[in-house]
N, C-alpha and C positions, 0 to 999 in steps of 0.2 A: 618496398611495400610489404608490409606482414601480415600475414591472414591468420586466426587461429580461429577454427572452427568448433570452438569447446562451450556447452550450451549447459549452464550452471542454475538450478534454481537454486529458490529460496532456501527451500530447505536443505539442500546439500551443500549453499556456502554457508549455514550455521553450521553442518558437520565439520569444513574444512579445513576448521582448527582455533582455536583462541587468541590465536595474535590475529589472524585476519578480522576475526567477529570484531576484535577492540580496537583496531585499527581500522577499521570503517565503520561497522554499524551500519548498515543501510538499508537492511531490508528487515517487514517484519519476522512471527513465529510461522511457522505451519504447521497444523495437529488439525489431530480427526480423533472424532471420541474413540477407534478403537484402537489408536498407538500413536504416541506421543515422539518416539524413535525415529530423531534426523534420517537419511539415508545418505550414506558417505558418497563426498563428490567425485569424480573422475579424476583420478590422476595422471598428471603432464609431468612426466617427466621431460628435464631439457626443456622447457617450453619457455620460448623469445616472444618479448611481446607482451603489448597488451593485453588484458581479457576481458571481457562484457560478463555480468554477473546479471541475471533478470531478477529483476526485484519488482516483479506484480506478479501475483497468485495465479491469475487465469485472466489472459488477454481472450475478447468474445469479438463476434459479426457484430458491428454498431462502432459506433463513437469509445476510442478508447485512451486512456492518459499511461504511458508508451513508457516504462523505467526502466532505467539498468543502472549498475553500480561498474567505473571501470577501475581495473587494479594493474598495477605491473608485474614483471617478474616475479618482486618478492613480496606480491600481494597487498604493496601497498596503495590507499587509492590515490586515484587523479582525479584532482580537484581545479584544474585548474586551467584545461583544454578547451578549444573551439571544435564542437561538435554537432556533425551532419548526421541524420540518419534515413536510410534508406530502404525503403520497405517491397520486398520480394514474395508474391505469392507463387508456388514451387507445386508444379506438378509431374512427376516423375522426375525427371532431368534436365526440365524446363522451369528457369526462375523468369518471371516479366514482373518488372519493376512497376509497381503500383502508387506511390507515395512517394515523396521528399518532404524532410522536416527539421530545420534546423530545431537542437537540444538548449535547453535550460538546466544550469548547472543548480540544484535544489538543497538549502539544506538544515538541518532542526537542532538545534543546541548546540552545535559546535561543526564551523566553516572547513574541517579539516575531516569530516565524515558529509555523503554527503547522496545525489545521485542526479542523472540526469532523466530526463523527460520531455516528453512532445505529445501535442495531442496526432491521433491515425485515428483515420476511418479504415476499419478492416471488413471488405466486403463478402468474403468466404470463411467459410470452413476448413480446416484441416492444414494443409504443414506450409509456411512463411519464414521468411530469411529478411533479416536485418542486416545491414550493410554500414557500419558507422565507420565516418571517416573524421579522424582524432587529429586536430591540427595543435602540436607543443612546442615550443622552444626551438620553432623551425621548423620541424620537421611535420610533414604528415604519414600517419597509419590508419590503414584500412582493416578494420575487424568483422569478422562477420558470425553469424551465429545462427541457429534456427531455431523455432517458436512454433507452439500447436494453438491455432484459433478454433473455440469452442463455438458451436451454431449459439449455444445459448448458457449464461454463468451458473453458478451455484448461487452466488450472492445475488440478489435482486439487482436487477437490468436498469439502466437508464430508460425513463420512458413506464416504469410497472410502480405497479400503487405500492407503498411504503407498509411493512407489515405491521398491522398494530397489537404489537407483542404487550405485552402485562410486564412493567418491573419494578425491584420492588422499592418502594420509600421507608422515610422514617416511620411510616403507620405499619410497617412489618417488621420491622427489628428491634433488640430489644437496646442495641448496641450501634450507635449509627457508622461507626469503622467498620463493622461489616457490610456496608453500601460499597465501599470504596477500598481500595489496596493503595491508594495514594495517599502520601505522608507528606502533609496531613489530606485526611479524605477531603475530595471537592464536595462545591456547595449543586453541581448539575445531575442531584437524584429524588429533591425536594418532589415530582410529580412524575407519576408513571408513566412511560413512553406510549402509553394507547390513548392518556389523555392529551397528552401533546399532539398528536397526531389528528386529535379531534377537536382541538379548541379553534379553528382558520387561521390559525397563525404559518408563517415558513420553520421549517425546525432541521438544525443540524443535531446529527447524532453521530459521535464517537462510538465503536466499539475498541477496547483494550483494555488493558489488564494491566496497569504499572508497575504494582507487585509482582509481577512474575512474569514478565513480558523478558524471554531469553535475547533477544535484539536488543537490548535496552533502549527500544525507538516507544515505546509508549506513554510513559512516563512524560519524558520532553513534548510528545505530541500532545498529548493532555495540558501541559504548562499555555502549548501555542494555543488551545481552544478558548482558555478559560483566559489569555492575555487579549483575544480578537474579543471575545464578548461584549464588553464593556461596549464598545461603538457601536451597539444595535439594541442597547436599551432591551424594554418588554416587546419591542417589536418581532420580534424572532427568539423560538424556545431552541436551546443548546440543553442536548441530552449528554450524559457518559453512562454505558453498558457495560458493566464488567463482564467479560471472557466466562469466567468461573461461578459456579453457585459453588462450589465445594475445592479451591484452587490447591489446594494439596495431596488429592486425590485427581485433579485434572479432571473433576465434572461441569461440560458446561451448562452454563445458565441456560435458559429455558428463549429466551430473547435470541441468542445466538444461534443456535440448533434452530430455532424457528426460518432465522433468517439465510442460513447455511452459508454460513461462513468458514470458509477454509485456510482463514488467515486470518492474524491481525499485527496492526493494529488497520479499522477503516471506517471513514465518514462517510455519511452520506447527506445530499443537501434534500429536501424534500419542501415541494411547494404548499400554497395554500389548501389545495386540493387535494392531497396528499400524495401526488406522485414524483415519483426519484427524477430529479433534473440534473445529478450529478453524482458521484461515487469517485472518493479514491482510496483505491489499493496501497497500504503504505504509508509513509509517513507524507506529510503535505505541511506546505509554510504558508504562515499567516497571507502569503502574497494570493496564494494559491486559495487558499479559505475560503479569502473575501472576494475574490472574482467571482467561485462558488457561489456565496451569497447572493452576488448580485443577479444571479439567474432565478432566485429564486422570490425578494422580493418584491 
């Protein structure tokens, strides 16, 4: 059995290096308007073994969808494992196991980058230990890792009214590629996210940034919004928010900063009423989408 207790976010496996980023890909950016600067991962030297990489921003108290990205020694990922995970809420020296959850192997453009996921009910605050037991080519390993649950996110909760931000359409620019960094720009910025929000329809909304999304998970995740659309007709409004009002100075949009977002790329599913019935962190497959959906129609 091998244990490595190495607790990697997002942002420091983007520092980690360029072959690992391109050889997995799995998790989004993370920026905050006042520094845009990775923070270098911990380095293992010698280090045998698996590793669990977290690829969600901020796990909160509530219903939460549980990712990690796993790589081996030489960082490459596993894609291809039977995977348990095990959820530890830790008070001093004391871990008591709260949750089991077998994983779902997840993945958006290409089956050789990818991550795993579970839905956890996380009933506290403060410090939790995930426990995955990786079953390959025979063999099982036990990895473990620790995690801080938030009383409450940055990003809007499961459960809280969907903000209805102002953005902007064709009647504000003079140039419609400036709506979109996607090439070619999508057709999901025709009407402003505060009218969507108020006509009683269900409305998914992307935020990302294609153009400049350093994960290169935005891009593809955008491909999968705008490939699920079509089977929900005028029934259901699909928004996309770009990250950026000024993406080359790293200002963001007014939508974003409203919603406080500390990552991206991420959806959210929003009912008739206007309240969040779903949120993910991260990249998410068409499979994943349309369950989302179905909670909201």
């Amino acid at each position: 059995m091998t244990i490595n207790a190495r607790s990697v976010t997002r942002r420091g496996f983007l520092a980690a290096g360029a072959a690992a980023l391109t050889s997995l890909a799995l998790v989004g950016c993370q920026r905050t308007q006042s520094s845009a600067t990775p923070q270098a991962a911990p380095a293992q030297p010698g280090r045998t073994g698996p590793t669990l990489i977290l690829a969600t921003s901020e796990l909160v108290v509530g219903p939460n969808r549980f990712a990690v990205g796993i790589v081996d020694e030489a960082n490459r990922p596993i894609v291809d494992a039977r995977v348990t995970f095990g959820f530890f809420q830790v008070e001093g020296q004391q871990a008591t196991k709260r949750a089991e959850a077998p994983a779902t192997f997840r993945w958006v453009d290409q089956q050789t980058k990818g991550i795993y996921t579970a839905p956890v009910q996380l009933d506290a605050p403060g410090r939790w230990g995930v426990e995955a037991a990786v079953e390959r080519e025979g063999q099982r390993t036990v990895i473990r890792s620790s995690f801080e649950v938030k009383a409450t996110g940055m990003a809007p909760m499961i459960g809280s009214p969907a903000i209805r931000s102002k953005t902007l359409t064709p009647r504000d620019v003079k140039d419609p590629a400036e709506l979109c960094t996607a090439a070619p720009s999508c057709e999901l910025h025709a009407t402003s996210l505060d009218e969507l929000l108020a006509n009683g329809k269900p409305t998914v909304v992307l935020f990302a940034s294609p153009g400049y999304c350093t994960s290169q998970t935005c891009a593809p995740q955008l491909g999968v919004l705008l490939g699920v659309r079509p089977k929900y007709g005028e029934g259901v409004n699909f928004a996309h928010v770009e990250i950026y009002k000024d993406p080359r100075n790293q200002v963001l949009a007014d939508a974003v900063t409203e919603w406080r977002l500390p990552s991206e790329p991420w959806i959210f599913f929003v009912d008739r009423s206007g309240t969040i019935l779903e949120r993910y962190d991260g990249i998410a497959t068409p499979e994943e989408i349309q369950g989302a959906i179905a909670k909201i129609v």
